[in-house]
ZAMARGU-4260 file (C-alpha; in steps of 0.2 Angstrom, whole numbers, plus 5000, padded with zeros to 4 digits):
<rodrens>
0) 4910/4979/5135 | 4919/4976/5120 | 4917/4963/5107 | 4932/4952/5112 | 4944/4944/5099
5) 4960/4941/5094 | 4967/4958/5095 | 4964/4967/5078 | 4982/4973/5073 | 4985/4992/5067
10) 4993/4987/5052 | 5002/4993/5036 | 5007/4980/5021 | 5014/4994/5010 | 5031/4998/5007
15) 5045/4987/5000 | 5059/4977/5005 | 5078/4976/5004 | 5088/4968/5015 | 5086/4946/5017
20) 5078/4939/5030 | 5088/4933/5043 | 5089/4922/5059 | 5079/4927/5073 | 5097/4920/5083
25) 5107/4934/5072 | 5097/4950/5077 | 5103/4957/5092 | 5091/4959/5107 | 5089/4976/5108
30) 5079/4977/5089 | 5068/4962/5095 | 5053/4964/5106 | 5052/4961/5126 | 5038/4950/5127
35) 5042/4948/5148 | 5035/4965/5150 | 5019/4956/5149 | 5022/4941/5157 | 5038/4937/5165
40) 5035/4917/5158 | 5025/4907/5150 | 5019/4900/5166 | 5015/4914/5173 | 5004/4919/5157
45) 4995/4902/5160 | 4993/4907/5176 | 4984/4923/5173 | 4975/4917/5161 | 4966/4903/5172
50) 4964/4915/5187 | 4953/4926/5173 | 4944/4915/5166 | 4940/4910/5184 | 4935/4928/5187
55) 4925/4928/5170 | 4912/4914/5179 | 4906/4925/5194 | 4900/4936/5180 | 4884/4923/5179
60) 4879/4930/5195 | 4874/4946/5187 | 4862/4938/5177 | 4844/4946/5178 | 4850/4961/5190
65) 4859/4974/5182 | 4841/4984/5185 | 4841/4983/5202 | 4852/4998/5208 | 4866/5007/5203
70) 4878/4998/5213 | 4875/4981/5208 | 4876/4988/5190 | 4893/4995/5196 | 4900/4979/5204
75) 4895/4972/5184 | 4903/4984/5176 | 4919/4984/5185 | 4920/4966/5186 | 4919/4965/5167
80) 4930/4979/5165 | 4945/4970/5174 | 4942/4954/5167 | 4943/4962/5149 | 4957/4972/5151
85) 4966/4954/5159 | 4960/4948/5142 | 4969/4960/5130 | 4984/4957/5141 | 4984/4940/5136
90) 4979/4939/5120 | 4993/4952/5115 | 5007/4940/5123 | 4997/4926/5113 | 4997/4935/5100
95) 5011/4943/5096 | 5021/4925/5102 | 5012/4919/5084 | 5017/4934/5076 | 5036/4931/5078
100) 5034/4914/5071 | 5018/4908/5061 | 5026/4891/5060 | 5027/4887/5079 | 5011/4877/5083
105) 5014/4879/5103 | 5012/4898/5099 | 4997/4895/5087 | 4990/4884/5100 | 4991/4898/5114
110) 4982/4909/5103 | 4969/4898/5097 | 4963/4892/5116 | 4962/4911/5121 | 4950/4914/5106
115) 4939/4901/5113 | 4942/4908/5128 | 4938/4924/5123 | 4923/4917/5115 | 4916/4910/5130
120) 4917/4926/5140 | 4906/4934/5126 | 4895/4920/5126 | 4894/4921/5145 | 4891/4942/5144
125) 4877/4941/5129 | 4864/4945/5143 | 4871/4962/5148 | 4865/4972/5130 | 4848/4966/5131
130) 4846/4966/5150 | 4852/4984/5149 | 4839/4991/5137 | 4828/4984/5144 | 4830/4994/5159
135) 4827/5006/5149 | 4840/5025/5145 | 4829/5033/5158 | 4833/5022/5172 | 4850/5021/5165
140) 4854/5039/5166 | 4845/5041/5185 | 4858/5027/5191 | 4875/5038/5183 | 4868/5053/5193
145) 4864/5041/5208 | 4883/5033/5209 | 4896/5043/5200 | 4908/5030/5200 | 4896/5024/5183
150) 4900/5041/5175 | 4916/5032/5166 | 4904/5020/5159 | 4892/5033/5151 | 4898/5032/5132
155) 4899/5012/5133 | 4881/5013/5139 | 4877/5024/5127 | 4883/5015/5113 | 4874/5000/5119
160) 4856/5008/5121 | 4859/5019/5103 | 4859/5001/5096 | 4845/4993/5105 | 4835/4988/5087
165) 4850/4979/5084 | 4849/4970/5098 | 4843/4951/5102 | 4838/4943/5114 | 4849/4934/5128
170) 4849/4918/5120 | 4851/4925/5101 | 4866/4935/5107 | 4874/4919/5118 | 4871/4911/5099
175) 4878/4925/5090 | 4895/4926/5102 | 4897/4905/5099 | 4897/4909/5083 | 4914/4918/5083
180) 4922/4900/5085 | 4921/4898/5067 | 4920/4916/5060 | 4937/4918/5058 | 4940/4902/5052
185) 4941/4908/5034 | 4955/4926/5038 | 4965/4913/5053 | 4966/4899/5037 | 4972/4911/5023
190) 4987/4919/5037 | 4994/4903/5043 | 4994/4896/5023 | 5000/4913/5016 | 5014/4917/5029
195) 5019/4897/5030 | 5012/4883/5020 | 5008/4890/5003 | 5021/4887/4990 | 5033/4903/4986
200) 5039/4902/4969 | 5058/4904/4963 | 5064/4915/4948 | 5081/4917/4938 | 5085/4936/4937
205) 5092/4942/4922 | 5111/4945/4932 | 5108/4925/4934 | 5102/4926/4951 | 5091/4915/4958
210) 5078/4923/4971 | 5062/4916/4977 | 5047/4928/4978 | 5038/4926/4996 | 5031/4940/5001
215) 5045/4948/5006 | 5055/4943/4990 | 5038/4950/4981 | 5041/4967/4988 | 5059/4969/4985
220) 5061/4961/4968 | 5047/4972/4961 | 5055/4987/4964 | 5071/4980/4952 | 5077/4992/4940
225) 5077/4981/4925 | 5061/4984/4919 | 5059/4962/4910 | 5065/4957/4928 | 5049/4966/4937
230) 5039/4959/4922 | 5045/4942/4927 | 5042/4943/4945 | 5024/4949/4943 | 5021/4937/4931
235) 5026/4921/4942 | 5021/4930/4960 | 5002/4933/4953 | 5004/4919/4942 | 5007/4907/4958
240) 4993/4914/4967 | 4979/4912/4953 | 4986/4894/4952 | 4979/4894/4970 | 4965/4903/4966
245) 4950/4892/4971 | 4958/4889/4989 | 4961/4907/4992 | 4943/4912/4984 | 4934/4898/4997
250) 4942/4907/5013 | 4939/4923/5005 | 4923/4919/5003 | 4920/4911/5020 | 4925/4927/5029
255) 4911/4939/5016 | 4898/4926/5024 | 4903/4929/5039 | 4900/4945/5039 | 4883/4943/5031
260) 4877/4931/5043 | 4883/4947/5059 | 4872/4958/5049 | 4857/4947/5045 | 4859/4941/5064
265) 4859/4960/5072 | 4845/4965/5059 | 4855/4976/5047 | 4851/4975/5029 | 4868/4976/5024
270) 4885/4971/5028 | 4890/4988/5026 | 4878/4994/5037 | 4886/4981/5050 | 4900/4985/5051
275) 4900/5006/5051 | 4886/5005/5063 | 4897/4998/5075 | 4908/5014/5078 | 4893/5025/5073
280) 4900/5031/5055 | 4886/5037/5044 | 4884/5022/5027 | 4884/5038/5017 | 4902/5044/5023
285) 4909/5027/5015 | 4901/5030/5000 | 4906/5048/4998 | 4923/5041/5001 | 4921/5028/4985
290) 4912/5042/4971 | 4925/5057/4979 | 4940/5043/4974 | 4935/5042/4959 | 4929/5059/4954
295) 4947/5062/4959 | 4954/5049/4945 | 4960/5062/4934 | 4971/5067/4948 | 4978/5050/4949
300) 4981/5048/4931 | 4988/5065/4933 | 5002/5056/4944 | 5002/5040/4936 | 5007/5050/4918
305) 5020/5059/4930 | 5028/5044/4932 | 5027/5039/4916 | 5036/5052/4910 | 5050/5053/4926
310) 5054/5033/4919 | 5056/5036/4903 | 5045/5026/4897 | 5034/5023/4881 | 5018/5016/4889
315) 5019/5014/4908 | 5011/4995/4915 | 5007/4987/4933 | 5024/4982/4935 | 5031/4998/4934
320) 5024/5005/4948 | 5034/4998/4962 | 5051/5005/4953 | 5060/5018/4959 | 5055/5035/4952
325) 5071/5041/4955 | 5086/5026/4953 | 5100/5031/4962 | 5094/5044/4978 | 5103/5040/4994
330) 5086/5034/5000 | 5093/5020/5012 | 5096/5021/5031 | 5100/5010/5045 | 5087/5008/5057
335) 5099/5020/5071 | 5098/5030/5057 | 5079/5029/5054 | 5077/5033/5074 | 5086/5049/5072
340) 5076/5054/5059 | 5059/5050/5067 | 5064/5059/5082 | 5067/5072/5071 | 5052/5074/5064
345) 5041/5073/5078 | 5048/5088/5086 | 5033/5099/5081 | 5021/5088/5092 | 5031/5093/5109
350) 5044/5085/5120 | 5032/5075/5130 | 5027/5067/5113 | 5045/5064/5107 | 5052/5056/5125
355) 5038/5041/5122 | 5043/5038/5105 | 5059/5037/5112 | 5056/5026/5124 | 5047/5016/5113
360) 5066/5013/5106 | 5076/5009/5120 | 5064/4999/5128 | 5062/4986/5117 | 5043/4989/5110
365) 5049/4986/5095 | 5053/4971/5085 | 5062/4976/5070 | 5070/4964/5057 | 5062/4949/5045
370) 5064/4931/5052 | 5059/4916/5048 | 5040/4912/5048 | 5037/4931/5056 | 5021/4940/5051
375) 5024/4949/5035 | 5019/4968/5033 | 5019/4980/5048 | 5008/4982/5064 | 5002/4992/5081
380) 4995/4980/5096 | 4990/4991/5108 | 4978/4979/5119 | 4989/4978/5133 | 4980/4993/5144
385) 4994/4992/5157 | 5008/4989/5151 | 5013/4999/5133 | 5010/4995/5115 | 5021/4983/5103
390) 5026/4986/5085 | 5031/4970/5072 | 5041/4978/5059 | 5050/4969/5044 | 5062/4984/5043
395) 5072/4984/5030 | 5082/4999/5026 | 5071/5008/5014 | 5064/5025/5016 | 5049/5018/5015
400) 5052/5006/5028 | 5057/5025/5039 | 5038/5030/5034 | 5031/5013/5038 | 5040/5015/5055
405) 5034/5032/5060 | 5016/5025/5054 | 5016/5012/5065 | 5023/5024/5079 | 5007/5033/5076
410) 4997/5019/5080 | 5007/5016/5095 | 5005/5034/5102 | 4989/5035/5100 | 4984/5018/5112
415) 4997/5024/5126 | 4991/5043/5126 | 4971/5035/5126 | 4977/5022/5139 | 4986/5035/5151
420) 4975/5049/5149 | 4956/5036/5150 | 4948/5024/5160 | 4948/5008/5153 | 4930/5008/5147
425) 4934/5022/5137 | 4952/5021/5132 | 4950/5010/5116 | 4947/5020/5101 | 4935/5019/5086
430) 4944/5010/5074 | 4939/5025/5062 | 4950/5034/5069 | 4964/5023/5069 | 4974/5030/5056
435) 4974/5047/5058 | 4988/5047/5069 | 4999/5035/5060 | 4997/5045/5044 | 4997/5063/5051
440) 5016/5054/5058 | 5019/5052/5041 | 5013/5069/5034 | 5026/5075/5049 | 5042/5065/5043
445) 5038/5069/5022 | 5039/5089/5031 | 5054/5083/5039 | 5065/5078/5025 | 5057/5092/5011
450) 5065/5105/5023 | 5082/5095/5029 | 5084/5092/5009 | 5090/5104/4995 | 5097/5091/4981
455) 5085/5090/4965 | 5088/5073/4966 | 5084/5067/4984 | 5067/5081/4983 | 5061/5073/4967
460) 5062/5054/4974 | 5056/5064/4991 | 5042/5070/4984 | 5038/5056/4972 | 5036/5043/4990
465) 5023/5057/4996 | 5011/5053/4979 | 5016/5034/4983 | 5010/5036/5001 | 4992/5045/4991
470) 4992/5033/4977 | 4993/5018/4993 | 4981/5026/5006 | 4970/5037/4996 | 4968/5029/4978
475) 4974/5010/4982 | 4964/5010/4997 | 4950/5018/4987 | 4949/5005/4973 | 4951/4990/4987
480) 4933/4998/4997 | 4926/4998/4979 | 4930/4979/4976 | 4927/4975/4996 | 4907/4982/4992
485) 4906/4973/4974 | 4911/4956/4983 | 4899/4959/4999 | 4884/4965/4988 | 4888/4948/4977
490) 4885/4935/4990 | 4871/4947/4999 | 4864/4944/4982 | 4865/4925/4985 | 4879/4924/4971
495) 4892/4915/4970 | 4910/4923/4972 | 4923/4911/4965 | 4940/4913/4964 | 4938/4914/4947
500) 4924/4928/4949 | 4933/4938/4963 | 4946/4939/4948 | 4937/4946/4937 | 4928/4960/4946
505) 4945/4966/4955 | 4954/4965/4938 | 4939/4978/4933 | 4939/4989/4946 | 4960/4988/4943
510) 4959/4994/4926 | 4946/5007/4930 | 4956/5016/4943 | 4974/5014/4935 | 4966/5021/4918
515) 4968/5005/4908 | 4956/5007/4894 | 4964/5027/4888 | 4982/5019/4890 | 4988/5030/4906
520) 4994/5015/4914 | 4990/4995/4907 | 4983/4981/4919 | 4991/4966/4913 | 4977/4950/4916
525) 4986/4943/4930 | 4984/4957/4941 | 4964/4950/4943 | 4976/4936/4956 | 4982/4952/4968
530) 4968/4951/4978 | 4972/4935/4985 | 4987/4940/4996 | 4979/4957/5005 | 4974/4950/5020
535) 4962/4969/5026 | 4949/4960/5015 | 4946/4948/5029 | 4942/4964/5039 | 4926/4967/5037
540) 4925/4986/5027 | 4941/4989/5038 | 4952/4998/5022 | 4939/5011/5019 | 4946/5020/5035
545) 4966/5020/5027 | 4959/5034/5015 | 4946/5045/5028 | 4959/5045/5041 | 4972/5049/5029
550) 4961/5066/5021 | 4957/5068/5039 | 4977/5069/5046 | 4983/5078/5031 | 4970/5093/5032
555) 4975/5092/5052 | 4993/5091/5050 | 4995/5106/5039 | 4990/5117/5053 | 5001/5106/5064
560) 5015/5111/5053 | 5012/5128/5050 | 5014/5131/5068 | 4996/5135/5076 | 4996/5128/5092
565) 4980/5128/5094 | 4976/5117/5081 | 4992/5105/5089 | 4983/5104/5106 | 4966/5100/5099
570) 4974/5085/5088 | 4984/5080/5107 | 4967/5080/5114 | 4961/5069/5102 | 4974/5056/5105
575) 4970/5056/5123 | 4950/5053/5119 | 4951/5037/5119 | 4933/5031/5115 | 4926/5044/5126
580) 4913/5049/5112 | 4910/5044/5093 | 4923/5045/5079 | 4916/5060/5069 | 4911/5068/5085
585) 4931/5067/5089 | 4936/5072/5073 | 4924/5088/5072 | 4932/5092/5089 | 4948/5091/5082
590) 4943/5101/5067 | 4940/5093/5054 | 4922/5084/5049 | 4920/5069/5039 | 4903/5070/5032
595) 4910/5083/5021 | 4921/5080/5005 | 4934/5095/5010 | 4944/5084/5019 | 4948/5073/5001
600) 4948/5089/4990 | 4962/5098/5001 | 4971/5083/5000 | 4970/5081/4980 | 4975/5101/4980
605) 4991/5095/4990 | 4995/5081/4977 | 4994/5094/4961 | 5005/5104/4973 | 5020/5092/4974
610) 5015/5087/4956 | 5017/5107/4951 | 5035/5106/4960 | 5039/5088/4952 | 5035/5095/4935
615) 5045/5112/4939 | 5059/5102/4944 | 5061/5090/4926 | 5059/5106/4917 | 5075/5112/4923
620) 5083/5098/4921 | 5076/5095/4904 | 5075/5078/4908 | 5065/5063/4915 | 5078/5061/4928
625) 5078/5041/4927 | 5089/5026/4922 | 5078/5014/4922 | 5080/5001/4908 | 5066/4997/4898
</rodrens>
């Protein structure tokens, strides 16, 4: 009973980068992933995969009967259910097979025949939605009282006949479901040509050095102290993509038809209406989210002068951003070193909590390093319902490579508590919900450190990553639903979105949120190219949900933190929900809701907080506290 693709990884492509990448041969075994736990071979994948699909065809025979009794719409139900959750097993060994290697065409090929698979089934299924309003919530709800064995299939059902307007008929939903052959034609296009084909540019440093600026050279050469040398690398990274700026637009704007055509098909008026509707999320929550972000602009420039004035700087550009606001903090850790420290910080969630976590390390869900052709950035895969959940990691000594860690661990804790503690119809949660728990992980390790940590020095670089960890998931994420809305209202328009003219409205929303036209912080023109490597915009509205969840887990966590243990065993609960009702319901449960703006005003109270103690800090030192060269 859900909409079957590729799994949709938890992900975080923030942070930077510091160590090279290395040989996937040179990495010892226990910081790479254990693949066998979901199929012991390749053979034996295959042969799961044939005996499911097999399995998938006997769900014809359901075809114009779920209405006859309540345990012929059991014998459905359970017979989708195990061939779905077969389904997530082997699209996460698939999956995460490509991952490791984007340039190994066996692995891609894997993949790609499961998506058709995967297709098919929801072709085959696109009977049950209509079939099952017809039958009408009346008849739907005597059958659960009749057979309470279809009491873990209520919310499901539910969320079916809630959206019975949006609903067509069998054939229009068989069409529909072909249709994702091609739909992600545009995001699977723009991540094979950005992680292996497209054409990485090299740069001389001003020590001489030459480096070349993949992604991962990207992230760590913009975070050199030498403030030409960041200049440099933004010029040629951005300056590289706009050269390939027609090719990226075209995917880009293959995947904002695609989700125009899901709307128009399912009889929404908007994209945006689409895709909310899906997890149930009020239209107006998302744009509360987009005035609140930037009604809290002066809170952001607030920061953005903060740093400014902790670099030394006369006028503070783009390229600055990424620098460190405190050269010099011991802010580098191992990755045994980086364990400790998570496990550390996670103490206030319970033992029970922590011992996964730590299972999560020894037993090899994990893999760590950068290799060649891996998946850049960070994810969570938690498809795999009877197994445990992966992590990809690009780990590379940073702290905030510890925070992108512990973010991912988030993810990961919430899929094996909801896949424990739920059934599998109800065990995969709203993706609204998603990061909540791997930023309230976060908000944990930042507690962490601020109270293991006296020096002036280490607290002010401390403090200064919590703003970045805002200026990323609040404002960053913020400005990117604001472009993601511009670019889907253009082509709902009938308008043409170039690469030329997805430039121009991202370099206008840029220079809106960072202040460019008072001077608080200047957008130099080939920042209007950035767009072009941030793969959430093939999503579909998914970055929206970075900033609510993170609101959501800070004004959660503080009562974590403070010690109520009330307000810990709600938040436990919620990680156990699964899907079991709708995200704001959840999150009212929890105790905190949504459709209000409290959420995003405690968490900009917070930021002036660590900016008051930022501030108090330079005073006494009488400084700005940096070496950075200008």
């Amino acid at each position: 009973m859900k909409r079957l693709a590729l799994p949709l990884f938890l992900v975080l492509v923030i942070g930077n980068v510091l160590a090279q990448t290395r040989e996937r041969t040179e990495v010892s075994e226990a910081f790479t992933w254990r693949l066998t736990d979901l199929y012991p071979s390749d053979e034996a994948f295959q042969q799961a995969r044939d005996k499911t699909i097999a399995e998938s065809r006997k769900i014809d025979g359901y075809r114009d009967k779920l209405g006859e009794s309540p345990k012929t719409l059991l014998e459905f139900l359970e017979l989708l259910s195990n061939v779905e959750k077969e389904f997530g097993r082997l699209m996460t060994y698939a999956s995460l097979h490509a991952a490791q290697d984007t340039r190994d065409s066996k692995r891609l090929a894997m993949a790609q025949e499961l998506e058709s698979a995967a297709v098919e089934l929801e072709s085959r299924t696109a009977f049950m939605a209509p079939e099952i309003e017809s039958v009408g919530r009346q008849k739907i709800e005597q059958f659960i009282q009749q057979e309470p064995k279809l009491k873990v299939y209520k919310q499901p059902l539910d969320d079916i006949l809630r959206r019975a307007e949006h609903t067509g008929t069998p054939g229009e939903e068989r069409i529909i479901a072909a249709a994702g052959l091609i739909g992600d034609a545009g995001g699977d296009i723009f991540g094979v040509f950005s992680n292996a084909d497209f054409p990485y540019p090299e740069i001389q440093l001003s020590d001489g050095k030459k480096v070349k600026l993949d992604q991962a050279g990207f992230s760590l050469y913009r975070t050199l102290p030498n403030r030409d040398d960041r200049m440099k690398v933004f010029k040629t990274f951005m300056g590289k993509l706009h050269d390939f700026r027609r090719t990226f637009g075209t995917q880009l704007h293959a995947g904002v038809k695609r989700d125009f055509f899901y709307a128009k098909a399912r009889n929404y008026q908007t994209s945006l209406d689409s895709a909310l509707d899906e997890n149930a999320i009020p239209v107006e929550v998302y744009h509360t989210l987009v005035k609140n972000v930037n009604a809290g602009l002066p809170t952001f420039h607030r920061y953005l002068k903060l740093r400014q004035r902790m670099m030394g700087l006369d006028q503070l550009h783009y390229y600055d951003l990424y620098a460190p606001l405190v050269p010099g903090a011991d802010l580098k850790y191992s990755i045994e070193e980086a364990q400790k420290i998570i496990l550390a910080s996670l103490t206030p969630m319970g033992t029970e909590y922590v011992d996964v976590v730590r299972k999560a390390f020894a037993e090899r869900w994990i893999d760590v390093y950068p290799t060649p052709g891996k998946r850049s950035g960070a994810f969570s895969s938690g498809n795999a319902y009877d197994v445990h959940p992966y992590i990809l990691m690009n780990y590379n000594g940073l702290f905030t490579d510890v925070s992108t860690l512990t973010h991912e661990l988030g993810h990961t804790m919430h899929s094996y508590l909801s896949n424990t503690n739920q059934p599998y119809p109800t065990a995969d949660y709203p993706i609204f919900l998603a990061e909540v728990a791997s930023t309230f992980n976060e908000a944990l390790l930042m507690d962490h450190m601020l109270k293991t940590i006296k020096d002036d020095k280490v607290r002010l670089s401390l403090l200064g990553n919590y703003l970045e960890g805002i200026k990323a998931t609040v404002f960053r994420q913020g400005q990117f639903a604001e472009f993601e809305l511009k670019i889907h209202e253009v082509v709902e328009k009938g308008e043409a979105l170039t690469g030329d003219k997805l430039g121009e409205l991202y370099l206008d929303v840029t220079r809106k949120y960072y202040g460019h036209g008072a001077k608080v912080c200047v957008v130099d023109d080939e920042i209007q190219s950035e767009w072009s490597f941030i793969p959430h915009f093939y999503y579909n509205y998914y970055v929206y949900q970075y900033a609510t969840a993170y609101t959501a887990s800070s004004a959660l966590s503080e009562k974590v933190m403070a010690g109520d243990a009330e307000a810990k065993k709600r938040y436990l609960e919620l990680l156990t929900s699964g899907g079991s009702d709708y995200p704001i319901e959840l999150l009212k449960k929890a105790g905190v809701d949504m459709t209000t703006s409290q959420p995003f005003e405690l968490t900009l109270k917070k930021m002036n907080r660590v900016m008051d103690e930022m501030e108090q800090i330079l005073d006494k030192q009488g400084g700005t506290g940096s070496t950075t060269q200008k």
